[in-house]
N, C-alpha and C positions, 0 to 999 in steps of 0.2 A: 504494500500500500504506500502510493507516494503523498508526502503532505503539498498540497497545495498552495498558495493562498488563496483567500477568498476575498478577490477584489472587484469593487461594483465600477462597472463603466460609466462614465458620464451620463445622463441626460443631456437631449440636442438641448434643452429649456435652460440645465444647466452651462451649456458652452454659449450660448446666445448671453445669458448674462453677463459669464468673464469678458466678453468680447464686449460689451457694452460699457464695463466696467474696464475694461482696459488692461486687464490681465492676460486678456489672449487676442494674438494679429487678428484685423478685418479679415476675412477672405478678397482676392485683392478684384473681383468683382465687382468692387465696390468702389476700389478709385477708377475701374474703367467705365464704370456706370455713374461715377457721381452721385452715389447712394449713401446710407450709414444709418444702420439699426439704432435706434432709439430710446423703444421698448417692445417689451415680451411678456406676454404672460403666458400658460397654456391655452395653447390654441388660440392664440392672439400674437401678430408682432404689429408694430410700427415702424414707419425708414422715413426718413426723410432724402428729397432726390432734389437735386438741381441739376437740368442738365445745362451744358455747355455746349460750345461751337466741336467739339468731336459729334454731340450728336445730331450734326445737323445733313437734311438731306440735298440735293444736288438746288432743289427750288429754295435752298435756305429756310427751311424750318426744321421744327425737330422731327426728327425720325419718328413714326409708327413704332420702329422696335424698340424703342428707348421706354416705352411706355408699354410694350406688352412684358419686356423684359424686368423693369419693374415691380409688375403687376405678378408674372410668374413668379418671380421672386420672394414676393412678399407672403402668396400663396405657398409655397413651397416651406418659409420659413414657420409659417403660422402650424403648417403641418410636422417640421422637424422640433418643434418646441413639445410637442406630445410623445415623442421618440428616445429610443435606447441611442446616442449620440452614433453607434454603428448600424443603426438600420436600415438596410439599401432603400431609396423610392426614386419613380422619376413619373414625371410628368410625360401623360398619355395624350391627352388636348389640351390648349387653351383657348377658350373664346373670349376674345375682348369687343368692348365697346367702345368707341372714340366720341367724346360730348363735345370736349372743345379741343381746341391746339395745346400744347404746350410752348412754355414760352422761355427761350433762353436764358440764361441768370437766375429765375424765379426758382425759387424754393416750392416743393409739391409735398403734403405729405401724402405717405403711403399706407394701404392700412390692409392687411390682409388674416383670414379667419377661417377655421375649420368649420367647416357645414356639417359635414357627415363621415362617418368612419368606418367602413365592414374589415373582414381580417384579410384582402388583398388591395381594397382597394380607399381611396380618400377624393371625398368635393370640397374644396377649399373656393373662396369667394375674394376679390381682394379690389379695391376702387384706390383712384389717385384723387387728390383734392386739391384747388389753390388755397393762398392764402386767406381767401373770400368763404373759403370754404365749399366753393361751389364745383360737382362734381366734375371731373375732367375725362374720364375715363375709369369701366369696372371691366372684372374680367371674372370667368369663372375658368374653376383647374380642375383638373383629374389626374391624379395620382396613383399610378400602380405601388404598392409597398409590400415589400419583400422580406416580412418577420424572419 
């Protein structure tokens, strides 16, 4: 009989906070998104995003994928805060809505939410807001996850 130890892995809820707290790197997604988690709670995160002139498209505005990717994101993270910090998932759709533009410089926050949970699969919900508060863009996600 070998002894062990008996040691507990992270929760993603718990890595989302050191990370907010500053004890562990962004994932660097984040400076190439212009993003940065905020808060978290289970089954809940918040980012804040500003995008910049990288994500701008050929017509000079922002990008569509600045804003799905956001969006997937946020969903994705809202999902990893209920998780064993190693448990595989990945995104199977996302559908987003576009309400207005995004606008360069401006600060968005982002807010993304567990809907629902079965044992392979996850619906996560996640919307972008201005300053004003007024909606910018929602999206919804589907997540395959791999206990």
């Amino acid at each position: 009989m070998t002894d062990t130890p008996n040691r507990t892995l992270p929760s993603g809820l718990q890595l989302l906070q050191a990370v907010i707290a500053g004890k562990l790197p962004a994932p660097a997604i984040g400076d190439t998104m212009a993003m940065k988690v905020v808060g978290v709670e289970p089954g809940r995160v918040f980012i804040e995003a500003r995008p910049d002139a990288r994500h701008l498209n050929p017509a000079n505005a922002v990008h569509g994928g600045f804003a799905a990717t956001c969006l997937d994101g946020a969903a994705a993270l809202a999902l990893f805060s209920t998780l064993a910090a190693d448990t595989p998932y990945s995104t199977v759709d996302l559908g987003v809505k576009y309400l207005r533009p995004l606008k360069v410089g401006e600060l968005y926050s982002v807010e993304g939410w567990l809907v629902e949970r079965t044992r392979s699969l996850a619906v996560c919900d996640a919307h972008i807001r201005d300053a004003a508060g007024k909606l910018c863009a929602r999206a919804t996600t589907t997540f395959n996850v791999r206990d």
